[in-house]
N, C-alpha and C positions, 0 to 999 in steps of 0.2 A: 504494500500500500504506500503511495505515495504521499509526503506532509506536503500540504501547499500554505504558504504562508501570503497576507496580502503585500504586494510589493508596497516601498515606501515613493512617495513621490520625488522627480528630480532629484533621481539618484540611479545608478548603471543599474539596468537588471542583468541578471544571472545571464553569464556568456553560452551563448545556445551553443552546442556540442550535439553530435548523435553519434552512436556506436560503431565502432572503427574508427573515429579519429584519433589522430596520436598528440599528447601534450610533452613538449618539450623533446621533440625526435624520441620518445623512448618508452611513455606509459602508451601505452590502447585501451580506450575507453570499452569495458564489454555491455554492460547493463547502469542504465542510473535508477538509484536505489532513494533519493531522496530529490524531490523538484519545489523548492523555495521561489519564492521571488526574487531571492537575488541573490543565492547559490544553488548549485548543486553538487550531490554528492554520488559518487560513484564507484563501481566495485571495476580495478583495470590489472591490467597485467603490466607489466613492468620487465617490458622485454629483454633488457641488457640482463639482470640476475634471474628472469624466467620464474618469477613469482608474481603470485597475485597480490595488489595493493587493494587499499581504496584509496579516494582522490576528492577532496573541495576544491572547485570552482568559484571565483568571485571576482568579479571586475576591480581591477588594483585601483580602475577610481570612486569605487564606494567607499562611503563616509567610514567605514566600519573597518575597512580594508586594514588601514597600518595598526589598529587593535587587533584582528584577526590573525597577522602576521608574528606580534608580539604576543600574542598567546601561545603562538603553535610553537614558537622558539622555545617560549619557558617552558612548553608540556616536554619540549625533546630534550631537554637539558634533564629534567626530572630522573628521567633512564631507569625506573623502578618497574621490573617485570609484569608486578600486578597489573599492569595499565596497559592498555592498549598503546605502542608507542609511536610518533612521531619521528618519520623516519629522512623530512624533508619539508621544507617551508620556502617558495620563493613566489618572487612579484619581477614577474616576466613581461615589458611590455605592459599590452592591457589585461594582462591576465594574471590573478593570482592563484596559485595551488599551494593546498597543504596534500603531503603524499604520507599516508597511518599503513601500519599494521594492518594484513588481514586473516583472520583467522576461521582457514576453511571448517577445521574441527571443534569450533565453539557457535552455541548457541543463544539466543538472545532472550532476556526471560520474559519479552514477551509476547515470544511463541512456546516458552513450557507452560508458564501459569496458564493459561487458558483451559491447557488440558486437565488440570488439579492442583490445589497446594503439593508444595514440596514435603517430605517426610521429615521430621525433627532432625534429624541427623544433618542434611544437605542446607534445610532453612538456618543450623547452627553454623554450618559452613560459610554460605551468604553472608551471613552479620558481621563473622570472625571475619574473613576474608576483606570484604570492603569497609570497616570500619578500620581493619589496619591502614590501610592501602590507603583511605583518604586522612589518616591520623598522623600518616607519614607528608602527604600531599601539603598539608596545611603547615607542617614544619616547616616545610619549605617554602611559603608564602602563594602555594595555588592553592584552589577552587574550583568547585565543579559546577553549583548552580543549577542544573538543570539533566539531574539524576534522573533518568527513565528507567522502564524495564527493559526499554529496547539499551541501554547504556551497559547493562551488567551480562557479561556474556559469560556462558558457564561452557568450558571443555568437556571433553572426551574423558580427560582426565579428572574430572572434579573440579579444579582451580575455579575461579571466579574471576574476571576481569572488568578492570572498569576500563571503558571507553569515553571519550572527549571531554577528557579534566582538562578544565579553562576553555576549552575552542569551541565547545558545541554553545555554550553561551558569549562568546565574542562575535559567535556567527550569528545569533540571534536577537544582536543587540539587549541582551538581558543587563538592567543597569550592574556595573562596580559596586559592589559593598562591601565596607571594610571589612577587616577580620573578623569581628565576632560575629556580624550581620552573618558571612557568609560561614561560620560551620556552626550557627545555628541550621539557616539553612540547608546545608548539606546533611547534617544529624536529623534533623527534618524525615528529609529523604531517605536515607536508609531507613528511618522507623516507617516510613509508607513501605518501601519493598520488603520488609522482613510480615508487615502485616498481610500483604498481597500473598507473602510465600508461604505465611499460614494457614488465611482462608480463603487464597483466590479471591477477593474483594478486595476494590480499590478503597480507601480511609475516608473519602468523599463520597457526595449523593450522585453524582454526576460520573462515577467510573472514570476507566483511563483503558481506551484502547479496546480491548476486547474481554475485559474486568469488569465486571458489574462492581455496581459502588454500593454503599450502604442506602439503606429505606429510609425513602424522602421523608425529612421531617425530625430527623435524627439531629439532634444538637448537640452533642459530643460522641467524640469518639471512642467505641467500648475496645476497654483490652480484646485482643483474638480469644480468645478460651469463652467469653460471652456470644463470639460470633457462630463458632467452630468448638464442640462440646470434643476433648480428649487433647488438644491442643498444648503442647509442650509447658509447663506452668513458670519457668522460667523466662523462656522466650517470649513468651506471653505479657510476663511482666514488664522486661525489656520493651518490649514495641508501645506498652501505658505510661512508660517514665517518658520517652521521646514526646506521644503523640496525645496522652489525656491530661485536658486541664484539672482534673479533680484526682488522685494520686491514692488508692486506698492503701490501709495502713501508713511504715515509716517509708516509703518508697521516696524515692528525691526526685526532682526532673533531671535528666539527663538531657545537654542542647548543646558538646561536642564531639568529634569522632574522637578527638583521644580517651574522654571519659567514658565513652562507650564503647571502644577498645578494653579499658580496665575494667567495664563492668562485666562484657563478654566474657573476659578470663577469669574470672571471677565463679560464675556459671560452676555448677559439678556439670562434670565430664555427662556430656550427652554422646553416647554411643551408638554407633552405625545397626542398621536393622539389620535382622541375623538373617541369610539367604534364604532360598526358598530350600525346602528338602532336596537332595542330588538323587535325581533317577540314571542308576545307570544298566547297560544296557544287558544283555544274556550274555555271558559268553560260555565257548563251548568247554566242558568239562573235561575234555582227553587233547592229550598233545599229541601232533604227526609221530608214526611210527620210524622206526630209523630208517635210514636207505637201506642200511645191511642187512634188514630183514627182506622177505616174499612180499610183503603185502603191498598193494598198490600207495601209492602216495599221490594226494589231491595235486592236481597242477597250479601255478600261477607260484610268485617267487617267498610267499607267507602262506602256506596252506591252513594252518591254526589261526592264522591274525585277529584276533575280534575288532570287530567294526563297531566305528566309533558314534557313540553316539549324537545325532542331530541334536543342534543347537536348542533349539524348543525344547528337546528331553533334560536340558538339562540349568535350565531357568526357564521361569514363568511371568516373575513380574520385576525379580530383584536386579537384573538389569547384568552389566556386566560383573558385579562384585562375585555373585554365585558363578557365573560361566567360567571368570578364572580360577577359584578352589577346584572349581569342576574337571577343569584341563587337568589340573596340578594332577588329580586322582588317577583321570583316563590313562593319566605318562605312566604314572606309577603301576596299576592294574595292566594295563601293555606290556610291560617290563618285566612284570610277575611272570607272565604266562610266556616270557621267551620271544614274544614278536617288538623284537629293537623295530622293526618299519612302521609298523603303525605308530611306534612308541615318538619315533623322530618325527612321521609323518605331523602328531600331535603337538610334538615344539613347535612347527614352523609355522601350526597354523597359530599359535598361544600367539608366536612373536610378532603377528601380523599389525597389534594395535599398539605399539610400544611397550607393552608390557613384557618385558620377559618370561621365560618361562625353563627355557636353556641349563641344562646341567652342569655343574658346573669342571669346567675342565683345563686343563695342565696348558700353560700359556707357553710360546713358542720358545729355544735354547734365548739366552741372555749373554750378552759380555759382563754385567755387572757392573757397568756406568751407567747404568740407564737405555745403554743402545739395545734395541730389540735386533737378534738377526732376521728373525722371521718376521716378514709383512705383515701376516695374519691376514684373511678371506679378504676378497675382494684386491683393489689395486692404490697405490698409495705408498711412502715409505715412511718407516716411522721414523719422528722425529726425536732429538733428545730435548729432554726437559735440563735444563739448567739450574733450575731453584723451584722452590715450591713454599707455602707460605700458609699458615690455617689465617679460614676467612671467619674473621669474629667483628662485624662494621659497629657492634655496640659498644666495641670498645674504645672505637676511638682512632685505633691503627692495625694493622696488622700483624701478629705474633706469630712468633716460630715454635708453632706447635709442638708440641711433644709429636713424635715419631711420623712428624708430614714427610719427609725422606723416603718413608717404607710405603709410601704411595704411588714410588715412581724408580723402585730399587730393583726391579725386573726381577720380583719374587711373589708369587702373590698368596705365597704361605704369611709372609707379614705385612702387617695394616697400619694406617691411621683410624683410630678408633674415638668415634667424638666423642665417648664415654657415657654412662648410664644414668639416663633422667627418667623423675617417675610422674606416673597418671597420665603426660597428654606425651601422643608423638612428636609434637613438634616442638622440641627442645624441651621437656615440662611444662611450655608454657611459659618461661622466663622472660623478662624483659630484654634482660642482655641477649639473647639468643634469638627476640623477635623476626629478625631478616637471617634466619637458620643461620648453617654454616657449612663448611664442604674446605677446600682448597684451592690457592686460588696457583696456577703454574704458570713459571716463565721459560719461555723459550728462548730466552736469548736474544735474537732480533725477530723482527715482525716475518711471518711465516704463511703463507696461504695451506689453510685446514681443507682437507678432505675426510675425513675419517676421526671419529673418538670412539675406544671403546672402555669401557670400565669394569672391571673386576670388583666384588665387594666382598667381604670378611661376613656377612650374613646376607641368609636370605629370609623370604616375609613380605615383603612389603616397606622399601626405604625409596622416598619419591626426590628427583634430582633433576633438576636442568640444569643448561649448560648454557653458559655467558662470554662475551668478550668487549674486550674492551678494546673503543674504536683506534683507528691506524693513526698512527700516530703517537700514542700514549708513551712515555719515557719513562715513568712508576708504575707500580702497581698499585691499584686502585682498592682505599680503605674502604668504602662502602658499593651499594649496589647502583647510585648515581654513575659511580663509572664506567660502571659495567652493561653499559647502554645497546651492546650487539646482542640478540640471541642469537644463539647456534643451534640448540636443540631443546624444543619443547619440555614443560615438565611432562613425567614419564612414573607412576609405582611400579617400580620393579620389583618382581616377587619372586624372582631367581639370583643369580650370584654372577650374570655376565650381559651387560648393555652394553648396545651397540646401535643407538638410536639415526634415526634419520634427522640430518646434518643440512643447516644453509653454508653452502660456501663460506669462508669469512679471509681477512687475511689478519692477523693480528700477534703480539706478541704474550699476551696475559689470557690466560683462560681462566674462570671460574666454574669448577665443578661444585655446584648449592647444591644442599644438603637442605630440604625443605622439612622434611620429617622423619622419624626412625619407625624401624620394625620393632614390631614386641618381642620380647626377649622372654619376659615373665610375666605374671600376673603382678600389672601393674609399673612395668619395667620397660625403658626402650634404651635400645640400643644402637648404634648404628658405625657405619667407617665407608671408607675406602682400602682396597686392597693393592690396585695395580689401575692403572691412567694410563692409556697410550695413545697418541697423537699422530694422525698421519697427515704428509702433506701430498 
């Protein structure tokens, strides 16, 4: 659906474009996805690095123009993952473009909510997620203004992303307001999506989008749990501090993203929904008989293989969380019964969605500086790592971890291990550890990447993207501001070997993040790196 906004008078309308044209010798316009008065915006491809972008459209001579341009600067400088990024800003002539991120494997919430609230697990996700991510925004003197559903894109992965912090209201001439105007505002916002991801209802009589709103006549707004009877009692409360004038009990208002970052963490652990039951499938009870015997043996190169069960056998509604336990079992039950082909056949297809699933296995002969002699699959030569450095941005600078060396010592019997935090995966939950942690590697000089793959000391479930920092850089970068390149999407790896799909990049600093750990024990997470290899 397209926004149409009324144009303003005596001022450039939006630069007519149609699909196929090229901006700048190098995007191609494929679809416009947004048609303004006096922008648009567009989903193009970006033919030099052969990815898909999006793209604003605006006559460099509207009034709005040189704010619009100063927006999109500071959103790119921001360089915090959670965000949709900003990967270009120029006033070409009569034409202005900003060129964003796009993200083929995320979805916009507001094409999920339509179809139901979200499950307490995912709607805790939401809150935590962008309450950081704009608590972090506003340290840095940005704003968003004009949070939608269509703004919060959820992956493949789980992650949460906010898109067009600062630009989507420069573009819409939404007025300036100072700081506290605006995360009020913004805390606003979040308590309307966290209450839409409850009940599917907009906090208004008049809906948003394809959200029914609250019944006309309604003079405040009731916590979710009044709206939607079993509704998380926590969250619940969370979305009455943000968005009810009348507050029951000691409840306070909440009207920052920082303090509703802290009250988030705050929350007891709200735990993911248990999968659905694992149906699996018959397998046959007798194994082929030997060649050395008389008896006939089945043809084809697995005569015993059990066939694996269809996807539908084995979730119903819980989505991907159950399909991968599910793999994990089919590898294993394959294994049992002596058919390594179906067994392998079963990783290739686990590893199709970035998740691992991969056994884990003996990495190629080493010199013992770090030189790999082995390429390892595929084409590419590895490169040596130089220095390596644990990424800890709370602290301030960068520390030379304890045992980050055995991360890149071409053994991957030993690890950096970020060591054992308890109740939440993601660092316990610690402030100092809010923007995780991993390792950040130098190469020595700037290098064109082809290839990461990564070894880990456990398997489970430890979730990790991969960062760089742009050409150019002469330090290694303390926080995730500078680490403004992605390379590799986050990824839960629930095996002990990724080897994710890679953007080009050229660069001398990598950051392998460390977003969250595997359970360890009841109650326990743990997590590391084992071995790091870089090809160029």
């Amino acid at each position: 659906m397209l926004e149409t906004d009324i144009p303003e008078t005596d001022v450039p309308s939006a630069p007519e474009r149609h699909s196929g044209d090229r901006i700048a010798g190098r995007y191609r316009l494929d679809e416009c996805i947004t048609q303004a008065g006096d922008f648009t915006s567009w989903r193009a491809v970006d033919e030099k690095l052969r990815r898909s972008v999006g793209i604003h459209l605006m006559a460099s001579g509207h009034e709005r123009a040189k704010r619009v341009l100063a927006a999109a600067r500071q959103a790119a400088l921001l360089g915090d993952p959670r965000f949709v990024q900003v990967l270009d800003a120029v006033e070409d002539g009569e034409l202005l473009y900003i060129v964003r991120e796009w993200l083929p494997d995320a979805t916009g919430l507001d094409k999920i909510l339509p179809d139901g609230p979200l499950d307490d697990y995912e709607a805790y996700q939401l809150v935590r997620q962008v309450s950081d991510a704009l608590a972090a925004a506003h340290r840095r003197g940005l704003s968003h203004l004009r949070l939608t559903p269509a703004c919060i894109l959820r992956t493949d992965s789980g992650q949460f992303r906010v898109d067009g912090i600062a630009v989507n209201a420069a573009l819409r001439g939404l007025p300036s307001e100072d700081q506290a105007e605006a995360e009020v505002e913004d805390t606003r916002a979040v308590g309307a999506l966290l209450f839409a991801a409850l009940t599917r209802r907009w906090p208004t009589a008049e809906g948003r989008g394809a959200l029914p709103g609250l019944p006309a006549g309604t003079d405040e707004v009731p916590p979710p749990a009044k709206v939607r009877p079993g509704v998380h009692a926590g969250l619940s409360g969370l979305s009455a501090q943000i968005l009810c004038r009348t507050l029951p009990g000691d409840l306070q208002p909440i009207t920052t993203p920082q303090a509703l970052a802290t009250a988030v963490a705050q929350l007891p652990k709200v735990r993911p929904p248990a999968p659905d039951p694992l149906v699996l499938p018959d397998y046959p009870s007798h194994r082929p008989q030997s060649p050395s015997t008389n008896a006939p043996v089945p043809s084809g190169p697995y005569p015993s293989a059990p066939q694996a069960a269809p996807a539908h056998a084995v979730r119903s509604g819980a989505g991907n969380r159950a399909l991968k336990w599910g793999m994990s079992v089919l590898v294993l039950a394959a294994i049992g019964l002596g058919s390594w082909g179906v067994a392998q056949a079963l990783i290739d297809q686990g590893s199709g969605n970035g998740t691992s699933t991969q056994l884990q296995q003996s990495p190629g002969p080493h010199t013992g500086d770090g030189k790999n002699t082995d390429t390892g699959s595929g084409t590419g030569t590895l490169l040596t790592i130089s220095a390596g450095q644990e990424f800890s941005p709370r602290t301030g600078t960068l520390i030379d971890g304890k045992d980050v060396a055995k991360a890149f010592d071409g053994n991957a019997a030993t690890a950096w291990v970020a060591g054992t935090f308890k109740n939440y995966p993601n660092f316990g939950n610690l402030p100092t550890r809010a923007d995780g942690s991993g390792i950040v590697v130098d190469l020595g000089k700037e290098q064109s990447i082809s290839k990461v793959k990564i070894t880990l000391p456990y398997a489970g479930g430890q979730k990790m993207e991969i960062l760089a920092a742009p050409q150019g850089t002469t330090a290694a970068p303390t926080d995730l501001s500078g680490f403004g390149v992605r390379v590799a999407d986050s990824a839960t790896v629930q095996g002990v070997e990724w080897e994710p799909a890679i953007r080009p990049v050229t660069t001398r600093y990598l950051l392998i993040h460390v977003l969250a750990l595997p359970a360890k024990s009841s109650g326990d997470y743990v997590g590391g790196i084992s071995e790091i290899q870089v090809y160029g």
